[in-house]
C-alpha positions as CSV (number, residue, x, y, z in Angstrom):
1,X,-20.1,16.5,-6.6
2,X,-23.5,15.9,-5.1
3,X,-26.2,13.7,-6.2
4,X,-28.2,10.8,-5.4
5,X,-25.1,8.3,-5.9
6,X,-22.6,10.1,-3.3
7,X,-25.5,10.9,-0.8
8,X,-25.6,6.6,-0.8
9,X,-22.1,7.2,1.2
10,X,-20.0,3.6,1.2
11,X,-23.5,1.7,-0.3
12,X,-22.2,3.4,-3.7
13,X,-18.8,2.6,-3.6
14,X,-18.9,0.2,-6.4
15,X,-20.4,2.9,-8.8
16,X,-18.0,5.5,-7.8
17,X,-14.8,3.3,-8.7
18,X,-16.7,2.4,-11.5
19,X,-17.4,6.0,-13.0
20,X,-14.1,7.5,-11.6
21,X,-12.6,4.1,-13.9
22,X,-14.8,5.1,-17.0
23,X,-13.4,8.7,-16.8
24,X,-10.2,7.9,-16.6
25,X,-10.1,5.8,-19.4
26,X,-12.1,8.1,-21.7
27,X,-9.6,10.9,-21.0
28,X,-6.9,8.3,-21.9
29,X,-8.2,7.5,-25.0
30,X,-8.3,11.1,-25.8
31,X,-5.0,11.7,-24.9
32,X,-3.7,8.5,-27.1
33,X,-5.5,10.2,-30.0
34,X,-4.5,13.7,-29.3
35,X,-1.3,11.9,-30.3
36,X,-2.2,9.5,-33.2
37,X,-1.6,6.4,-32.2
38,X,-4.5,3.9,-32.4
39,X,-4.8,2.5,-28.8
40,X,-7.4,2.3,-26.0
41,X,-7.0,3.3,-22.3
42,X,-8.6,0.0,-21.4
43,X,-6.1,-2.2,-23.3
44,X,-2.9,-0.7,-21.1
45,X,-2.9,-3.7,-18.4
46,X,-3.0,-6.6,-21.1
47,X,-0.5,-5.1,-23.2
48,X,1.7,-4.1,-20.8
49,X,1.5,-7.8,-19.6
50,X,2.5,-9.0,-22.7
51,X,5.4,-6.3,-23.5
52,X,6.9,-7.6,-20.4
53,X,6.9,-10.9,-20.6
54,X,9.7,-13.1,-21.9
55,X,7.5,-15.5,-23.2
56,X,3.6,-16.1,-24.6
57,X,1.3,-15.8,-22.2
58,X,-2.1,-17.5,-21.8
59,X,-5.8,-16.0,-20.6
60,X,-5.5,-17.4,-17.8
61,X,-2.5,-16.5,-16.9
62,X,-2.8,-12.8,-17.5
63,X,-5.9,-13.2,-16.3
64,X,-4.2,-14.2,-12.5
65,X,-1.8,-11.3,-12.9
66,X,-3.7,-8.3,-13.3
67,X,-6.8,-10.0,-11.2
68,X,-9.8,-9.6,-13.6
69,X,-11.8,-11.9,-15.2
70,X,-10.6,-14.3,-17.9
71,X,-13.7,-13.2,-19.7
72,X,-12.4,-9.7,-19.5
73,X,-9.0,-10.5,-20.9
74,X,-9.9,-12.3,-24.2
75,X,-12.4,-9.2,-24.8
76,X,-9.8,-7.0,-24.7
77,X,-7.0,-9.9,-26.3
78,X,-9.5,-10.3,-29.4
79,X,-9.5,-6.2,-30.4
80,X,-5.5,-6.4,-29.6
81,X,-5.8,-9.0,-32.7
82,X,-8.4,-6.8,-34.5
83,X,-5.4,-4.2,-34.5
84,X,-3.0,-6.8,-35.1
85,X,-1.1,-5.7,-32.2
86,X,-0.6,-9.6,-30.8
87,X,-0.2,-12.8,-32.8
88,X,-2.1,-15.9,-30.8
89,X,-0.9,-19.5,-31.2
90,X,-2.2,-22.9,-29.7
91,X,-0.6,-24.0,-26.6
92,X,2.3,-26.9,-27.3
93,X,0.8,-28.8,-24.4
94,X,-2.6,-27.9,-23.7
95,X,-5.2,-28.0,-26.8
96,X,-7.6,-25.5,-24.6
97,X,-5.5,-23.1,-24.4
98,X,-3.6,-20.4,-26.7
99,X,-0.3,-18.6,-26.1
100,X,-0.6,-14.8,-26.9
101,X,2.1,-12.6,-27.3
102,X,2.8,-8.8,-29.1
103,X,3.5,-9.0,-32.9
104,X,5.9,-7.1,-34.6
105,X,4.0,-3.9,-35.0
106,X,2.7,-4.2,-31.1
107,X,6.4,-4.5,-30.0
108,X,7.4,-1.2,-32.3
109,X,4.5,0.7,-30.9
110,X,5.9,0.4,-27.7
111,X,8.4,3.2,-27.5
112,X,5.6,5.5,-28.5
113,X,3.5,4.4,-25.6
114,X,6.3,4.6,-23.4
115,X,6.8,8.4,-23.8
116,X,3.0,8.5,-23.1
117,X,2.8,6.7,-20.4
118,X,5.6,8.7,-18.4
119,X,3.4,12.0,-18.5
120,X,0.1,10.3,-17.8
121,X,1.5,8.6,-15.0
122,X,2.5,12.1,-13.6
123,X,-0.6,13.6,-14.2
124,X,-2.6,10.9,-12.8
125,X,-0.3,11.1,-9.4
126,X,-1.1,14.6,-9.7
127,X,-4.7,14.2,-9.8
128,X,-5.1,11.0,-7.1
129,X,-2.4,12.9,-4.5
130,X,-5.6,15.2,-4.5
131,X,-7.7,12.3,-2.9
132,X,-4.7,10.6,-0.2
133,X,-0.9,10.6,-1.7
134,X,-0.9,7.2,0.1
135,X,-4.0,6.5,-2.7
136,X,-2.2,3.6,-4.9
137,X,-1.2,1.8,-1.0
138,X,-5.1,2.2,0.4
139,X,-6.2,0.9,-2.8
140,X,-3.9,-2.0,-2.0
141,X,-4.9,-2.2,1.4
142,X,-8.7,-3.0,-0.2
143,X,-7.7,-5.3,-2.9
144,X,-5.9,-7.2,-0.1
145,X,-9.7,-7.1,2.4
146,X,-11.5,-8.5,-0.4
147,X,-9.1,-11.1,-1.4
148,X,-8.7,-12.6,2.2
149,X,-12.4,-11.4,3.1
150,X,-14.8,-10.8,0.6
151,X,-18.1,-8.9,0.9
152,X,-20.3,-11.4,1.0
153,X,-18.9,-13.3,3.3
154,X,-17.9,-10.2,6.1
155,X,-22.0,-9.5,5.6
156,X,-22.8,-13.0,7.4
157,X,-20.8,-12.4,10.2
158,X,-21.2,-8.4,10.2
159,X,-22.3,-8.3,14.0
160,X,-19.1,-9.9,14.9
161,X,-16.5,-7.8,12.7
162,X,-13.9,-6.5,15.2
163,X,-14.0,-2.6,14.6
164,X,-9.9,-1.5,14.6
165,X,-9.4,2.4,14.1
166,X,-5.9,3.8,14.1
167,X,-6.1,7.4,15.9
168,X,-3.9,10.2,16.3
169,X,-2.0,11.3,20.0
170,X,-4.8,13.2,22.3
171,X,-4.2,13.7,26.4
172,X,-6.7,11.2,27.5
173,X,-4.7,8.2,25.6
174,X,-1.4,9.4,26.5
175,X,-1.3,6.8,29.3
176,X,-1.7,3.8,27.5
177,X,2.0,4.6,25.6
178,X,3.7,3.5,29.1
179,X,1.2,1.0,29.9
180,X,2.1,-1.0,26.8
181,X,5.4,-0.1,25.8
182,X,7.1,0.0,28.9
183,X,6.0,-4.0,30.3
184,X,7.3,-5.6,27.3
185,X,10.8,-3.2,27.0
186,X,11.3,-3.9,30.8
187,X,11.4,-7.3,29.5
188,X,13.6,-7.5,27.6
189,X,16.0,-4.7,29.1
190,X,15.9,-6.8,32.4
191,X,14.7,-4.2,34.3
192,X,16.7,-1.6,32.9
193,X,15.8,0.9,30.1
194,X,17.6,3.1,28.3
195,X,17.8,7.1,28.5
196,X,15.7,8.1,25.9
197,X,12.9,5.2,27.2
198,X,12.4,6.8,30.4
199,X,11.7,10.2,28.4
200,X,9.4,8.8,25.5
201,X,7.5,6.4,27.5
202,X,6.1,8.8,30.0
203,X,6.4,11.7,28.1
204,X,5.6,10.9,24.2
205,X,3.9,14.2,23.6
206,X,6.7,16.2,24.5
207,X,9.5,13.7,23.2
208,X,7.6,13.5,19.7
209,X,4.9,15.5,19.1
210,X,7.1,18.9,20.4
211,X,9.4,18.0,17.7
212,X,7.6,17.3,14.7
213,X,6.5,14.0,14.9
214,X,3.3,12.0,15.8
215,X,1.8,9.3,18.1
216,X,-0.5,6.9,16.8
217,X,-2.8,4.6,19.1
218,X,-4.9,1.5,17.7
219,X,-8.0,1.0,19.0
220,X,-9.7,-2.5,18.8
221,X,-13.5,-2.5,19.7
222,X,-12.5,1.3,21.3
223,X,-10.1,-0.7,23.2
224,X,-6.4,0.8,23.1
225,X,-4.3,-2.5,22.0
226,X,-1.3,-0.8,20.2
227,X,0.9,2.5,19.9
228,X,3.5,3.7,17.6
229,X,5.1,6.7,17.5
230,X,6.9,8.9,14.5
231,X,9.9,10.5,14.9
232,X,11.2,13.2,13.0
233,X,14.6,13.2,11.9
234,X,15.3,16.1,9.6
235,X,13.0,17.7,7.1
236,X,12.5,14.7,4.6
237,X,12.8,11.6,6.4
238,X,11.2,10.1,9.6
239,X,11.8,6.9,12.3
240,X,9.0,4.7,13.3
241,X,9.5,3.6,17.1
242,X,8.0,2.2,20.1
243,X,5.6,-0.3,17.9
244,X,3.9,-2.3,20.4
245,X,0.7,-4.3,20.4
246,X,-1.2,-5.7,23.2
247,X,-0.2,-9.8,23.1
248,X,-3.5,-10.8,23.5
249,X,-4.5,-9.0,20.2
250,X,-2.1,-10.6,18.0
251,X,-2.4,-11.5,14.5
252,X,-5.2,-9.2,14.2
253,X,-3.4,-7.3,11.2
254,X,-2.4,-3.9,14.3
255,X,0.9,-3.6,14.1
256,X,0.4,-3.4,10.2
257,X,-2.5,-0.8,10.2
258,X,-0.1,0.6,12.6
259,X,2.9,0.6,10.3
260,X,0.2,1.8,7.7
261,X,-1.1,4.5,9.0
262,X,3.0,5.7,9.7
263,X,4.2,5.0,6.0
264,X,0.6,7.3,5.2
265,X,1.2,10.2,7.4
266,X,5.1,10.2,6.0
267,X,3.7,10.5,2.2
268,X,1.2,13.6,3.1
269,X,4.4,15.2,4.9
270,X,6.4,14.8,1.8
271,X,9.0,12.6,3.1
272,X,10.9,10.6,1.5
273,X,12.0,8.3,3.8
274,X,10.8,6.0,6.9
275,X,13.2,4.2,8.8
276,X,13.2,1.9,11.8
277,X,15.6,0.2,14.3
278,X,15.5,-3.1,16.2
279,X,16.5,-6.4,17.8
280,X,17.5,-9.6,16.4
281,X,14.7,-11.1,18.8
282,X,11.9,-10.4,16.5
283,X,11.9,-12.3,13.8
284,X,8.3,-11.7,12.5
285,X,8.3,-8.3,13.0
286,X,11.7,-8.2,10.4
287,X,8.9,-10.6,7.9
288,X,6.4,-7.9,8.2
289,X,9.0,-5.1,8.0
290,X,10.3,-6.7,5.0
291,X,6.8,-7.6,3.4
292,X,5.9,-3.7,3.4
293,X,8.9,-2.6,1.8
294,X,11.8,-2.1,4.4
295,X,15.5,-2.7,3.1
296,X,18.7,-3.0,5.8
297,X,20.8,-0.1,5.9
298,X,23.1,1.8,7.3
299,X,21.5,4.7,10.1
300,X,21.5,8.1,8.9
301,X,23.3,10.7,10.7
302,X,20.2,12.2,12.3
303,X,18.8,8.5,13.5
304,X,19.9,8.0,17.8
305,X,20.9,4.3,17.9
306,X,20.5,2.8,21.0
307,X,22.5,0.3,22.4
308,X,19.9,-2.3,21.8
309,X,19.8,-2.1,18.1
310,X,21.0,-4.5,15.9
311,X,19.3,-3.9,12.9
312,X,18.3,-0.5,10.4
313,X,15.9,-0.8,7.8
314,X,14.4,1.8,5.7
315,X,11.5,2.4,3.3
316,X,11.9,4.5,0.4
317,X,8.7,6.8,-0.2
């Protein structure tokens, strides 16, 4: 599509979310009355809320939930009691408030939406795998910006943003894999690394890239702070190793975009699994590991342990 909004590049951000949002939910309004039932596209979060809660919920509280306005939420709460689909009650304990909950024909219409909702949910992976099929994770990765930085506040300090950029292997960085992987392993092998270390450290374009995997660098300011490589085990799963991050760039968010940007190039490969192996000695990196998704497991026949290892996780794509 070209017009005057897309031409505005990331100025008309806003309005593209917002019109690709108002087309989606027109279609899904068609699609609930293709099928009879009286719903709207734009009721789906609240109700959903509410069908899976145990017990009444308030505005506020669904409000905090899905992340929208409270104003928002008792819009859409007073035409879910137009329709009678939820009963509302006053709060025991605070006279402000009400406790809302599905009535007795919004709990028998569930079923119905249920068998909807399976096929639209295909279809609408189907459609946003088009776009990234890492899309619902970088539309996480955004939510999560705003929340810990909005807009209006990165625009007062925009000349000092740092600039990170995850890139992909090319011969001029190659270098910088031994220059920071090998300092900190050395480390903590006393001197001593293992087989495979002295091949993928100097040679990570032949020990990875040759056999189906990838080498990502991070670049902080166009500085190379971090490096990660992907290793391919077999046709549907990879192994994330050699995640290192220059220890004067810490708790800059790398190693995550680094982890990211892994976990992303996994999805558009059609894997279906990502796994990792470590030491004991890290216990933040297991928080982060753990934080995106990773579970402890036992290694997969294709996975190399080395004798450092005391830990396998994996993450289910």
């Amino acid at each position: 599509m070209t017009d005057k909004i897309t031409q505005l590049g990331y100025l008309a951000c806003a309005t593209r979310f917002r019109r690709i949002s108002e087309k989606l939910h027109i279609d899904g309004d068609k699609i609930y009355s293709d099928s009879r039932l009286d719903f709207k596209a734009s009721w789906f979060s609240v109700y959903y809320i509410l069908a899976t809660s145990e017990a009444p919920r308030t505005v506020l509280e669904i409000a905090g939930e899905i992340g929208v306005s409270h104003i928002t939420i008792k819009n859409i709460v007073r035409e879910l009691e137009e329709q009678a689909l939820v009963k509302i009650k006053s709060h025991p304990t605070d006279k402000r408030s009400k406790q809302i909950q599905l009535s007795a024909k919004g709990k028998n219409l569930l079923p119905k939406l249920e068998k909807i909702w399976s096929s639209f949910g295909a279809t609408l992976k189907h459609l946003l795998d088009a776009g990234h099929p890492d899309f619902p994770n970088i539309l996480g990765r955004i939510e999560a910006g705003l929340a810990a930085n909005p807009i209006h506040e990165r625009l007062k300090h925009l000349d000092t943003l740092p600039d990170i950029r995850v890139v992909d292997y090319k011969p001029s960085l190659k270098k910088y894999f031994y220059e920071l992987a090998a300092p900190w392993l050395l480390e903590v092998l006393k001197g001593k690394l293992e087989e495979e270390d002295k091949i993928t450290l100097q040679h990570p374009d032949k020990a990875y890239l040759d056999e189906g995997g990838f080498v990502f660098y991070a670049l902080y300011n166009k500085k190379v702070v971090g490096v990660v490589a992907l290793k391919r085990l077999d046709e549907h799963a990879f192994e994330f190793a050699k995640l290192f991050v220059d220890r004067t760039i810490r708790k800059a968010g790398i190693a995550t975009r680094l982890i990211e940007r892994c976990i992303s190039r996994c999805k558009e490969n059609y894997a279906t699994q990502l796994w990792l192996q470590t030491t004991m000695a890290m216990p933040e990196a297991h928080a982060l590991y753990h934080k995106l998704g990773f579970t402890d497991r036992a290694a997969p026949k294709s996975m190399s342990v080395l004798k450092r290892t005391e830990k396998i996780m994996v993450l289910d794509l």
